[in-house]
C-alpha positions in Angstrom: 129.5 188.6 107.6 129.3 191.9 109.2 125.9 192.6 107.4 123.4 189.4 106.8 124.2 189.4 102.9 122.7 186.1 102.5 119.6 187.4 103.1 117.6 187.8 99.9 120.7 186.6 97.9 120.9 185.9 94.6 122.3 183.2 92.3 121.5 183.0 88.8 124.1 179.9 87.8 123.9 176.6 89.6 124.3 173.3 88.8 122.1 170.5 90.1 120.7 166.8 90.0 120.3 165.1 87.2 122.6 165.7 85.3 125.4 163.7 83.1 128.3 164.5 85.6 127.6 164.3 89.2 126.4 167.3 91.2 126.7 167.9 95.0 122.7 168.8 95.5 119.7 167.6 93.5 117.2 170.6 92.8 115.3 170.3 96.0 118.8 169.7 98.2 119.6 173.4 96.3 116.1 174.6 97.3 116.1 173.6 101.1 120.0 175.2 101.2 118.6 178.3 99.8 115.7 178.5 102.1 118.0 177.8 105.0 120.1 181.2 104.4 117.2 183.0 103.6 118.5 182.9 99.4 115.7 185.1 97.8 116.6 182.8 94.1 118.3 180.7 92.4 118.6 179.6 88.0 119.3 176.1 87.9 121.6 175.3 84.7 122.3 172.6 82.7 124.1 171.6 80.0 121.6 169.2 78.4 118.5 171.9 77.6 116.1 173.2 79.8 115.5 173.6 83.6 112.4 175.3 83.4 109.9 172.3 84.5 112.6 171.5 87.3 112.3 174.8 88.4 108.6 174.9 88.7 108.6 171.4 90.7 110.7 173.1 93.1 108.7 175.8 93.6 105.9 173.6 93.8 107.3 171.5 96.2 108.7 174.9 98.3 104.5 175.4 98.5 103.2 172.2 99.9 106.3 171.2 102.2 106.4 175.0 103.4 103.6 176.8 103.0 103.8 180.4 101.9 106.6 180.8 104.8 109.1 182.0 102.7 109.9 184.2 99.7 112.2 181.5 97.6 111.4 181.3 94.3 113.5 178.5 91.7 114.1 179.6 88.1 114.9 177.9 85.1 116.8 178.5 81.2 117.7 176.9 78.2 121.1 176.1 77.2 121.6 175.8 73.5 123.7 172.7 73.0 122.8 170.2 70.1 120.8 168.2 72.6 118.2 170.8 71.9 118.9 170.9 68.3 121.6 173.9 68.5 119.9 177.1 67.5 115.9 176.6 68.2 114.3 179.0 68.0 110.9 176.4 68.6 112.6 175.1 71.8 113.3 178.5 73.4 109.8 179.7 72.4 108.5 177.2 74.1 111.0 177.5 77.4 110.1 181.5 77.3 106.4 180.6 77.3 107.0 178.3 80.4 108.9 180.3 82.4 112.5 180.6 81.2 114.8 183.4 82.6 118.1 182.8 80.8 118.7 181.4 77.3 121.9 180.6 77.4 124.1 180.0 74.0 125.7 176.6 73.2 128.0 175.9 76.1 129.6 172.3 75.4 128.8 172.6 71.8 130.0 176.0 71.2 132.6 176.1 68.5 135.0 177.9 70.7 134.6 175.6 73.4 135.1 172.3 71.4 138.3 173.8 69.8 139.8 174.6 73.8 139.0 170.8 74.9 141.2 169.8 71.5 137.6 168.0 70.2 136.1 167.5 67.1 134.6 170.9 65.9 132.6 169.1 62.8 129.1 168.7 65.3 129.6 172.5 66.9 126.6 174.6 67.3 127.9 178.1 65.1 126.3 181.0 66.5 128.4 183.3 63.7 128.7 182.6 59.9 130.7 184.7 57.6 131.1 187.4 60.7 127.4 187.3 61.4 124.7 185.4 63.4 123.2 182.7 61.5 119.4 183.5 60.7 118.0 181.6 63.5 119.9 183.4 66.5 118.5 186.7 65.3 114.6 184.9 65.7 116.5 183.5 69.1 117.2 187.3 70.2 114.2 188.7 68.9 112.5 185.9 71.2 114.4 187.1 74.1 113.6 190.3 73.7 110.3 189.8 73.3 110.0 187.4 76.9 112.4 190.2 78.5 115.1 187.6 79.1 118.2 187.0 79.8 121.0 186.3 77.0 123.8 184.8 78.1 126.7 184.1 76.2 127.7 180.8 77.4 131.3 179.3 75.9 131.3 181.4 72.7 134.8 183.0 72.1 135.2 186.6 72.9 135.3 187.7 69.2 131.9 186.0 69.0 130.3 187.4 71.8 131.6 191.3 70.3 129.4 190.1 67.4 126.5 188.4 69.3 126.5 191.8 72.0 126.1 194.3 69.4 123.9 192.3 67.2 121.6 191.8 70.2 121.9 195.6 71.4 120.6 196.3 67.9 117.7 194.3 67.9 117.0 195.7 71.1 117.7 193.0 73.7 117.9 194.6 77.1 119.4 191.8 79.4 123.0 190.9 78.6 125.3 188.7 80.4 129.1 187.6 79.7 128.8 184.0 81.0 132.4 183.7 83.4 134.6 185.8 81.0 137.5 184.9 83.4 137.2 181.0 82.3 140.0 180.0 80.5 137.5 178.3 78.0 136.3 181.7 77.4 139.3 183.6 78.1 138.0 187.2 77.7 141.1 189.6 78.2 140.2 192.3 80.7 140.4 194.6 77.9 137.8 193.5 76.3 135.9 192.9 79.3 136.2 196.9 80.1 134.8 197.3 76.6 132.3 194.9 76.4 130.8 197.2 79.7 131.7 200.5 77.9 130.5 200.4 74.7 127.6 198.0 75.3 126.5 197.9 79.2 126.6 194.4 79.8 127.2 192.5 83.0 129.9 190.7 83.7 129.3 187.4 85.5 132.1 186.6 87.7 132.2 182.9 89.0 133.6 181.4 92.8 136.2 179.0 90.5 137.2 177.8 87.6 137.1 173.8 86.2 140.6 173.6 85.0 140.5 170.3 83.9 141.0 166.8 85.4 138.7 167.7 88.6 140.8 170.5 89.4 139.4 173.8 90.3 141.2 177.2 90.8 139.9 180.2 93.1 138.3 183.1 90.8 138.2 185.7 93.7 141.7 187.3 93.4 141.0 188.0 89.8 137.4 189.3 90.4 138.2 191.3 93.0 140.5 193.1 90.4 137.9 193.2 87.7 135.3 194.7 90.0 138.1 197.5 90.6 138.8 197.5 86.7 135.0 198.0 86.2 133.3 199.2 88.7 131.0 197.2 91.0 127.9 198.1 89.1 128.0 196.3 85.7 129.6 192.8 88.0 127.4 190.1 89.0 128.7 187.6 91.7 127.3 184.1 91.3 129.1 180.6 91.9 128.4 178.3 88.9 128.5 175.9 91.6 127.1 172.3 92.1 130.6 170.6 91.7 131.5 168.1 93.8 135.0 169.6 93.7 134.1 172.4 95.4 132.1 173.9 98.9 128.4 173.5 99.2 126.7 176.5 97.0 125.6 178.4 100.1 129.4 178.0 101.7 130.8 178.8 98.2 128.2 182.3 98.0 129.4 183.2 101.3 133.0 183.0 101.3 132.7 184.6 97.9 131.3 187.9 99.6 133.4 187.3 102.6 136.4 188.0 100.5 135.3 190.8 98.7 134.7 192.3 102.1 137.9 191.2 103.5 139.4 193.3 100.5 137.8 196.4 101.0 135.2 196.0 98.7 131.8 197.9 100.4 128.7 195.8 101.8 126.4 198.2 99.5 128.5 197.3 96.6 128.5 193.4 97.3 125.0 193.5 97.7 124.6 195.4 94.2 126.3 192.6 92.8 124.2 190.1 94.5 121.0 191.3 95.2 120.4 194.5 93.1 121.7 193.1 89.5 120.2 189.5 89.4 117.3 190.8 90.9 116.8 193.7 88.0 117.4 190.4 85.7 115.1 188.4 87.1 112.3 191.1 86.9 111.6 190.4 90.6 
């Protein structure tokens, strides 16, 4: 890499250990990668609640094993599946007063998301109701305003999120992220991703590949590279969703990732906007 871009990087969706499905790192595997490249953070996900008191063993564990000889820092969110009782306002209280970053909307148990797979939608968490939130997502988004989070929209359907976006922008949430629009789960048209940026000034978070089933992946970069062009760089934020097994090491995937974009005439101050600048802004660090 023709400037050290992994320097202070920036991921803000990665999958560890433990978790239902096997990952390729635990948390403190993650951690001591991250440290290796010089990472400057990282959000741990899940799809099975919070990450928050993983994070904070990390960092813990970053203190006594290396001393104050680097400037990692772990962070943590809450997904809103119905292993957390769906919409909870109590449970991402209580994640926001611990530490939380991102409060992520269902993901597994999204309506949207349970229809793709072909599964039973009966136990989905609904975020919308009669063409508006339910009650306890607008406590949810007054919550994450409040914290200055992150909302992400998780594996809500694009006509969902267009309700959940504006909803949010009017209750004066700050921190908006399209969760992988590209994912054919979410299937966000490119359309609708331009307008989602226009008309609301969200990010975009573009993801290293897609799960397309049967431990299969697809590449992502061919399309993002067009979306950043579609866009512009500055409302795109690179990050990997990585942790598969499936797929390269999450410091080999983050690199390749800005390789390519490089490669393809994309400019190192622009790739580092989208890895440095934008999570960083998030992240409030």
């Amino acid at each position: 890499m023709r400037m050290d871009l992994m320097k202070g990087v920036i991921d803000m969706h990665v999958h560890t250990n433990p978790d239902l499905r096997l990952r390729a790192y635990d948390d403190f595997e993650l951690m001591e990668a991250a440290i290796r490249v010089g990472a400057r953070a990282i959000v741990i996900k899940t799809h099975q609640g919070s990450t928050v008191d993983r994070a904070y063993l990390c960092n813990r564990h970053n203190e006594i094993v290396h001393g104050k000889m680097n400037d990692f820092t772990m962070f943590g969110g809450i997904t809103l599946n119905r292993v957390v009782g769906g919409m909870n306002p109590k449970a991402v209280d209580v994640a926001l007063r611990m530490g939380a970053k991102v409060v992520w909307l269902p993901t597994q148990s999204a309506k949207n998301h349970l229809e793709k797979m072909k599964q039973d939608t009966s136990r989905c968490v609904e975020v919308i109701k009669d063409g508006r939130i339910v009650p306890e997502l607008k406590t949810i988004l007054e919550l994450v305003r409040d914290y200055d989070a992150v909302l992400g929209t998780a594996h809500i359907s694009p006509e969902e999120s267009f309700t959940v976006v504006e909803a949010a922008r009017n209750l004066g949430v700050k921190k908006i992220v399209v969760t992988h629009p590209e994912w054919w789960v979410v299937d966000m048209s490119v359309e609708d991703q331009i307008r989602m940026v226009k008309d609301y000034g969200v990010i975009l978070e573009r993801c290293y590949a897609q799960n397309m089933g049967g431990g299969t992946y697809k590449s992502n970069l061919p399309d993002n590279l067009e979306i950043i062009k579609e866009v512009g760089y500055k409302n795109v934020m690179v990050d990997t969703d990585g942790g598969q097994t499936e797929n390269p090491h999450w410091e080999l995937a983050i690199e390749e990732y800005m390789q390519y974009l490089l490669d393809h005439g994309i400019p190192e101050e622009q790739v580092y906007h989208m890895t440095h600048t934008i999570p960083a802004g998030l992240l409030g660090i």
